[in-house]
C-alpha positions in Angstrom: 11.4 -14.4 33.1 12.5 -11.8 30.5 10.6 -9.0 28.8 11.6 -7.0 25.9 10.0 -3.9 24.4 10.7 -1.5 21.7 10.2 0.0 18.2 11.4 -1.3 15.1 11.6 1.2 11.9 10.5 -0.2 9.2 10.3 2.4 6.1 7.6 4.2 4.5 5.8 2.2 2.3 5.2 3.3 -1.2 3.0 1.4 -3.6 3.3 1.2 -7.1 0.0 1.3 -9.4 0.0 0.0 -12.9 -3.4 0.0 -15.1 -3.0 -2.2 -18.8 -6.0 -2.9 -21.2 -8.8 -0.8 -22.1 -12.0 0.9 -20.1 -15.0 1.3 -21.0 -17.7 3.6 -20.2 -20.8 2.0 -21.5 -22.3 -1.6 -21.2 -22.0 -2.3 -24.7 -18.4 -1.5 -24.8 -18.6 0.9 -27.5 -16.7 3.7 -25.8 -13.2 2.0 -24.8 -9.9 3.9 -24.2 -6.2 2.6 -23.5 -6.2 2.9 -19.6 -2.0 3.1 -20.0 -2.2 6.0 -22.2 -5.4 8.0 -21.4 -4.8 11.0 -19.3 -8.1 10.8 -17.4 -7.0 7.9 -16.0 -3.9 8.2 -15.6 -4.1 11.5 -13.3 -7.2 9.5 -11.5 -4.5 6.4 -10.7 -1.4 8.9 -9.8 -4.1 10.6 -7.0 -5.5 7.2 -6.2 -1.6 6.5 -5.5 -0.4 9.7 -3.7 -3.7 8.8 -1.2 -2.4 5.4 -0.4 1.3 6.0 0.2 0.3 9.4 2.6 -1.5 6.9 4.5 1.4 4.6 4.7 3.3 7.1 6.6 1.4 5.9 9.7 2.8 2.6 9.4 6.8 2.6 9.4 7.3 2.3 12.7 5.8 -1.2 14.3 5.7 -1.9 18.3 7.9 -5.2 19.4 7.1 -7.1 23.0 8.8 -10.1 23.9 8.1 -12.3 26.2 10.3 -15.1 27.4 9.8 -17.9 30.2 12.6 -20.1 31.2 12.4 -23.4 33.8 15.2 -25.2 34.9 15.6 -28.4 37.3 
């Protein structure tokens, strides 16, 4: 029998977020604005982005057990 355990580093994660077309703020679409080049939005997806990858600091480090069994005759 043979048992393992440890910790494997894996990096911080970082994600990347990318917003193409336009956005509307009405139903009838008569309000639209480039989402790439609107500030609004663009400040709203960079904060939307810091959020994500300060909760990805949690995960870069990832607990390993093995478990091995062996038989012989």
């Amino acid at each position: 029998m043979a048992c393992d355990a440890g910790v494997a580093f894996v990096g911080l994660p970082q994600t990347k977020i990318a917003l193409q077309g336009t956005a509307c703020t009405d139903a009838l679409q008569t309000n639209c604005v480039d989402a790439a080049t609107d500030p609004t939005i663009q400040s709203n997806i960079i904060a939307q982005q810091n959020k994500l990858n300060n909760k990805g600091k949690y995960v870069q480090y990832w607990p390993i057990i093995s478990i091995g069994f062996g038989y012989r005759f």
